[in-house]
N, C-alpha and C positions, 0 to 999 in steps of 0.2 A: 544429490540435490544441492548439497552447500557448496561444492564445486561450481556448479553449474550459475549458482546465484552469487558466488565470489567470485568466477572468472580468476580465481587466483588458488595456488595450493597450501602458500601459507597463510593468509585467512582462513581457507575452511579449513587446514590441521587445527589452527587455533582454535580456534569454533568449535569443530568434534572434540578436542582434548586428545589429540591424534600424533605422532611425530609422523611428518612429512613425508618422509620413505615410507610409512605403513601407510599412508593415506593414497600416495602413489601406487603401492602393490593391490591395493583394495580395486582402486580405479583400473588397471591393467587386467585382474582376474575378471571383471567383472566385463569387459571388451572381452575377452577371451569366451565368456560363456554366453554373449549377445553372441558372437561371433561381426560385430560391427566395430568400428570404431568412433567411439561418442564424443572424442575432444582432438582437436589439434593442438599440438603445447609446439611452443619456441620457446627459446631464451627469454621475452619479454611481453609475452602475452599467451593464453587459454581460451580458447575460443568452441562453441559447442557445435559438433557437423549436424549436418539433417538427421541422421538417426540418435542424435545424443538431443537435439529440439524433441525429438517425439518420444522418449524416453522420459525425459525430464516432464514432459505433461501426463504422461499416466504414471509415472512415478509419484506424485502430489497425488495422484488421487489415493491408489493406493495408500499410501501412507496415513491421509486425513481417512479413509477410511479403516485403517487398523485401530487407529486411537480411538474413534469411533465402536468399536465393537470392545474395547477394553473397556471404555466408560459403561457401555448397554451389560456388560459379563460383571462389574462393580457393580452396576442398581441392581441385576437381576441375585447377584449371589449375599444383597442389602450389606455391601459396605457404607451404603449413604444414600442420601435422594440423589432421583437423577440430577447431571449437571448438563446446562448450557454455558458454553464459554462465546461473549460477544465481542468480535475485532474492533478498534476503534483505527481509523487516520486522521477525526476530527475532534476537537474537543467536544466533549460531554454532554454538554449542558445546553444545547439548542433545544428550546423548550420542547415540541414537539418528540424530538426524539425520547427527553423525559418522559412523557404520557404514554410514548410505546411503551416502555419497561416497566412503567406505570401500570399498564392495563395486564400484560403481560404477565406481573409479580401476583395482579390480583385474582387472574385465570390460573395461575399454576402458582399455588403456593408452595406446592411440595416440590420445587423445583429450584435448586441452590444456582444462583447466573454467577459467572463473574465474567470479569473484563481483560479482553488483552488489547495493551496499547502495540501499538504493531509498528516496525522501525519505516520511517519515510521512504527507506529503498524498498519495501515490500509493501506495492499496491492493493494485491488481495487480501492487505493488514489479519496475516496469517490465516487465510481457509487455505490455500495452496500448500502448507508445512500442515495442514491437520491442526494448529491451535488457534482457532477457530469453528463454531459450528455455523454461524453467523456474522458479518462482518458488516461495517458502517466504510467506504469506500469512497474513494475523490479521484476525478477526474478522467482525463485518455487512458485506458492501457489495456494490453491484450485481453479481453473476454472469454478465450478461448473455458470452456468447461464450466464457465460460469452462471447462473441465473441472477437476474438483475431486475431491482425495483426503485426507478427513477424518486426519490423522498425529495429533494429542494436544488437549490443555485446556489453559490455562493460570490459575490465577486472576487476576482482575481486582480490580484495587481503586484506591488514589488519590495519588500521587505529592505529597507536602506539605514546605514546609521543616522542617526539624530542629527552628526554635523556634517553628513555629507552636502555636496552644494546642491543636488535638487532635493534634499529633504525641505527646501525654502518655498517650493511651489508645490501648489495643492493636488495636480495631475502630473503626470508627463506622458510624454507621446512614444509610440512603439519604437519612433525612432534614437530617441534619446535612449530608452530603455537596451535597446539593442548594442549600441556603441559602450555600454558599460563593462566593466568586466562582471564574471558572475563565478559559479562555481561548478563544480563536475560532481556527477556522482553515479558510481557504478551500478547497474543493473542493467540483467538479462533481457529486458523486455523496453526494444528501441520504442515500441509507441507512448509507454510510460515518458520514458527520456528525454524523445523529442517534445511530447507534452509541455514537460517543464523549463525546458530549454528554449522552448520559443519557436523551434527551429522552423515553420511553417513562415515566421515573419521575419525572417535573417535572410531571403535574397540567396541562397546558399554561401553565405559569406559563415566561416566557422566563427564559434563564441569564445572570444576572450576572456581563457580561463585560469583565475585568480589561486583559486584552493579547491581541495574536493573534500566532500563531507561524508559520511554515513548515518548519521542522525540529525536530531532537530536542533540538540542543542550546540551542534559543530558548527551546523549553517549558521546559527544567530548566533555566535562569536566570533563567526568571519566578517558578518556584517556590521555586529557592534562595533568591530576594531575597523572597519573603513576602508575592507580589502575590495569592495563589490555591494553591487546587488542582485538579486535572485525572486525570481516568481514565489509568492506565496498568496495564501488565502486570506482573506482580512480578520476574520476571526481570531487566527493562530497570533497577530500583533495583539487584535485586543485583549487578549487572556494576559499579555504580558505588561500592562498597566504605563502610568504614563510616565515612570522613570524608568526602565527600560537601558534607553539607550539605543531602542529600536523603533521605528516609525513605517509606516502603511503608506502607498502613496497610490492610488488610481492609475490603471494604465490605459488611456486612451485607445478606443476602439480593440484591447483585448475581451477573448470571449471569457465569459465567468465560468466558474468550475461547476460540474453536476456532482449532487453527490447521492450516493444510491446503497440501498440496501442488498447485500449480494450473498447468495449460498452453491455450492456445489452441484452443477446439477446430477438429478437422480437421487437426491438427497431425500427423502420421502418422512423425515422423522416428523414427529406429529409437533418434536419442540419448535422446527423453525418454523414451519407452517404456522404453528401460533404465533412467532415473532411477527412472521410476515403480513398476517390478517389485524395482529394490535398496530404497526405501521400502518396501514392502509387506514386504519379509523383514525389515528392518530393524527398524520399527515391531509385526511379526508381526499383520501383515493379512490376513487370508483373503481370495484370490480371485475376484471377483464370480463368480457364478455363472451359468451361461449358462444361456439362456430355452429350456425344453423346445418339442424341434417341435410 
């Protein structure tokens, strides 16, 4: 999986705390007992075949489901109350989403929550790695495995330094937007990518690309310093107050971001199902409606 999600072998050595020749011999034993082969390597790129894509998706599950049976083997042998662990990709504090965990704390008191903020390059803000039971989610990206509960919108538009020259106008246009430079950032999952990348409103013309980042706070040091701009949520500026150094700008006739409550499907534990029913009142979501006989 960290191969697959680093596209590189010395990030994910780094990562696992691995030397690179054992991370390699790990990756080759492990082709030898698929009997498939799950990566193409060159010189300067890693790329996953169709049986290292389909590997790599019940790979997460399993995984999220062993951690899962370690936490149920801990409540059940009373090392502690049971735990739910909640992903974030969005800031916290969107009232609503407080009343879920709200109602939620007050239905299961004997239930210890905590939170994992989950890195920008990982959409499923960790249910796909297993550290997550439950996740808070933004925007395009693969679904595959997922169950999904539409909670709010957010606008979208373009994270710019303070003195850049259109931080002086109160919108800009997809076209300006476009012609800018921006940044790159590696993950496995092209619909996430092109998501954020615009690429639907690029003409197939490629993005002019300044720097690449792996977290949130690489992207807004590239933009503080006046290297680009880059898609972001309006929210994620306003957290960051008005000396910053960073500024929000509207991006005319882009679409705004969905953001949605998300779990594993097959996931049956009684915790997220409660997550999901304190959402639903929270949010004031009607019910799916069940399929007449």
């Amino acid at each position: 999986m960290a191969v697959a999600e680093e596209l590189n072998f010395t990030r994910a050595a780094e990562r696992l705390h691995l030397a690179q020749q054992a991370l390699s011999t790990q990756i080759r034993q492990l082709e030898e007992r698929v009997g498939e082969r799950l990566l193409e390597r060159t010189t300067r790129k890693v790329e996953l075949t169709p049986a290292g894509e389909a590997m790599l998706e019940h790979a997460r599950a399993v995984l999220g489901g062993a951690d899962r049976a370690v936490a149920a083997a801990r409540a059940a042998g009373g090392e502690g109350p049971p735990l739910l662990t909640i992903g974030f990709l969005v800031p916290a504090d969107h009232e609503p989403m407080q009343q879920t965990l709200a109602l939620f704390a007050e239905r299961r008191p004997d239930v210890e929550v905590r939170v994992h903020f989950g890195e920008v390059v990982d959409p499923s803000a960790g249910l796909r790695e297993g550290l997550a039971d439950v996740a808070v989610v933004v925007g395009a990206f693969d679904h595959t495995g997922l169950e999904t509960l539409h909670l709010w919108t957010d606008p979208r538009g373009v994270a710019l330094g303070a003195r850049h020259p259109l931080a002086s106008k109160p919108e800009i246009s997809i076209a300006e937007m476009i012609d800018e430079p921006t940044f790159d950032f590696k993950v496995p999952d092209p619909i996430y990518r092109d998501y954020w990348m615009a690429t639907s409103h690029r003409g197939g013309r490629p993005p002019k690309l300044a720097a690449q980042f792996r977290g949130l706070d690489g992207l807004l040091e590239a933009v503080r310093a006046g290297l680009g701009l880059n898609l972001i949520r309006e929210r994620i500026v306003d957290t960051l107050g008005p000396d910053s150094g960073v500024v929000y700008r509207p991006v005319k006739g882009l679409e705004p971001a969905d953001v949605a409550l998300a779990w594993l499907e097959g996931n049956d534990s009684d915790l997220v199902a409660e997550v999901v029913r304190a959402a639903r009142e929270a949010f004031g979501i009607e019910p799916e409606a069940l399929p007449s006989d």
